[in-house]
C-alpha positions as CSV (number, residue, x, y, z in Angstrom):
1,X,58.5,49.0,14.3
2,X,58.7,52.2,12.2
3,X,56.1,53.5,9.7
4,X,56.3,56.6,7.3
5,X,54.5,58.5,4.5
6,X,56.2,60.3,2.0
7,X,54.5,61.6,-0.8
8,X,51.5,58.7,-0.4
9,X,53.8,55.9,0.1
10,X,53.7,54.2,3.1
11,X,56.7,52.7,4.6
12,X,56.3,50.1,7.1
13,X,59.5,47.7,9.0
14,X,58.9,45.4,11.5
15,X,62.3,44.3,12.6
16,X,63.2,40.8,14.7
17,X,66.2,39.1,15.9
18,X,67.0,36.0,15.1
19,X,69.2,34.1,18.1
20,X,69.3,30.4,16.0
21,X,71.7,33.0,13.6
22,X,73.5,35.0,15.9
23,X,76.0,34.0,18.2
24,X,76.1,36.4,21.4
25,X,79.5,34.5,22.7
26,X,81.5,35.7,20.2
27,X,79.6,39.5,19.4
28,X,77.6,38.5,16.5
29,X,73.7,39.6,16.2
30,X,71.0,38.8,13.2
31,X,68.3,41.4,13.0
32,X,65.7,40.3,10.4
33,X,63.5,42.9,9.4
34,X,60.5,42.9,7.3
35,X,59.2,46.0,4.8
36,X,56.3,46.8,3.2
37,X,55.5,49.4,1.0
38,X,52.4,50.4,0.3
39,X,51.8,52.8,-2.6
40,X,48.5,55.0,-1.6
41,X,49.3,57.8,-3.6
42,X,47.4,58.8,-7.2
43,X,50.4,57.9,-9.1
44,X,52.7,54.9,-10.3
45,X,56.2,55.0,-8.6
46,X,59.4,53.3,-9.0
47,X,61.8,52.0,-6.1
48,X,65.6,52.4,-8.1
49,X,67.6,52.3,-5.0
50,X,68.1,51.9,-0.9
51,X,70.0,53.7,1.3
52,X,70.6,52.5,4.9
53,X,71.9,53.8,8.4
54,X,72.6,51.5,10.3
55,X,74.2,52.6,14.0
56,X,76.1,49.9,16.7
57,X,74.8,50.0,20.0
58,X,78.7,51.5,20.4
59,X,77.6,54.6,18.0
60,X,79.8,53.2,15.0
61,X,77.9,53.7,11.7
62,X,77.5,52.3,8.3
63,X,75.7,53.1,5.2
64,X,74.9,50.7,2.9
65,X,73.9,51.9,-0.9
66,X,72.4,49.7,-3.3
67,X,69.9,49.4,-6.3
68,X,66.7,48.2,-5.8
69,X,66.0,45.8,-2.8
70,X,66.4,41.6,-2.3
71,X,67.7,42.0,-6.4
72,X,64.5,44.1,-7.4
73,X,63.3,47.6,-9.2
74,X,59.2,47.1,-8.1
75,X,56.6,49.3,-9.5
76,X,53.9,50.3,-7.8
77,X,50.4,51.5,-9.5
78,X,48.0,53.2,-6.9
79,X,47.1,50.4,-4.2
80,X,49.4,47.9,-5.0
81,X,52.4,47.1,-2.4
82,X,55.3,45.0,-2.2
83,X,56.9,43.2,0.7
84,X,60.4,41.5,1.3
85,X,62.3,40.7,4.5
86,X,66.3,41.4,5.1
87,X,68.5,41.0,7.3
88,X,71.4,43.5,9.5
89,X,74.1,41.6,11.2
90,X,75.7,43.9,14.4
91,X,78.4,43.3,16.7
92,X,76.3,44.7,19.7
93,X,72.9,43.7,21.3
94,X,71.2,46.9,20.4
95,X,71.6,49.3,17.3
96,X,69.1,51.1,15.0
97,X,68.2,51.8,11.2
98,X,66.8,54.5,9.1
99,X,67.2,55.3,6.1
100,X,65.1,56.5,2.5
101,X,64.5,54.8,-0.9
102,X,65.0,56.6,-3.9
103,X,61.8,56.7,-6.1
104,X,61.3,57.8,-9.7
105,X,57.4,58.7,-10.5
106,X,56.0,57.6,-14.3
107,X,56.2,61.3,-15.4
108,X,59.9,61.2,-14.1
109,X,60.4,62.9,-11.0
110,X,62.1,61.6,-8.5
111,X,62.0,61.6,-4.4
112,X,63.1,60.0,-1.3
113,X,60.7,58.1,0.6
114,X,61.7,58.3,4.1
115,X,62.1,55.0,6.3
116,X,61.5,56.1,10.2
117,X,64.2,54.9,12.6
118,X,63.6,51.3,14.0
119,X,65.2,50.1,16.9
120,X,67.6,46.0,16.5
121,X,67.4,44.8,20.5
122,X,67.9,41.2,21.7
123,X,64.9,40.9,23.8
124,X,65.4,40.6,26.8
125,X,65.0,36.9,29.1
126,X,62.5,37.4,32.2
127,X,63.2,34.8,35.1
């Protein structure tokens, strides 16, 4: 799990894996993870886009650019959130994320709202 303010707005991810999508035999991971963001700042902000980190378990990266998130631009008065779950496929047990969205304010500014590295493990079986 991972949570981070920037500028009042609260980042939350709570990531999972999902083994009835993956298939370990043949190198192929699902990491659902879900994100909340929580505006708790005085002013109404606007996600535009998402940038993502995403690093292998072997240390090979990719960034994946985008508008919005899940095909939406939400906007966010003072105390309202939004929520949506995604998911990361990796060719290794283990990887992490991190990464910022890119927010525009009502009076125009914009910022990057930080999302705090999260760790993607297949947990692991105790016998």
């Amino acid at each position: 799990m991972s949570e981070t303010v920037t500028r009042g707005l609260r980042i939350r991810v709570v990531p999972r894996y999902v083994p009835d999508q993956s298939d370990p035999v043949n190198g192929q991971y699902l990491f659902a993870y879900h994100v909340t963001i929580r505006n708790e700042g005085q002013v109404t902000v606007k996600l535009l886009s998402r940038h993502w980190v995403i690093t292998s378990g072997e240390g090979r990266v990719e960034e994946v650019r985008g508008p919005g998130v899940v095909g939406y631009q939400p906007e966010l008065k003072p105390g309202e959130e939004f929520q949506y779950t995604s998911a990361c496929p990796l060719n290794t047990p283990v990887g992490t994320m991190h990464g910022s969205f890119q927010m525009v304010t009502e009076s125009g500014e914009s910022f990057d709202a930080l999302i705090a590295p999260f760790r993607l493990a297949v947990p692991r079986v105790l016998n």
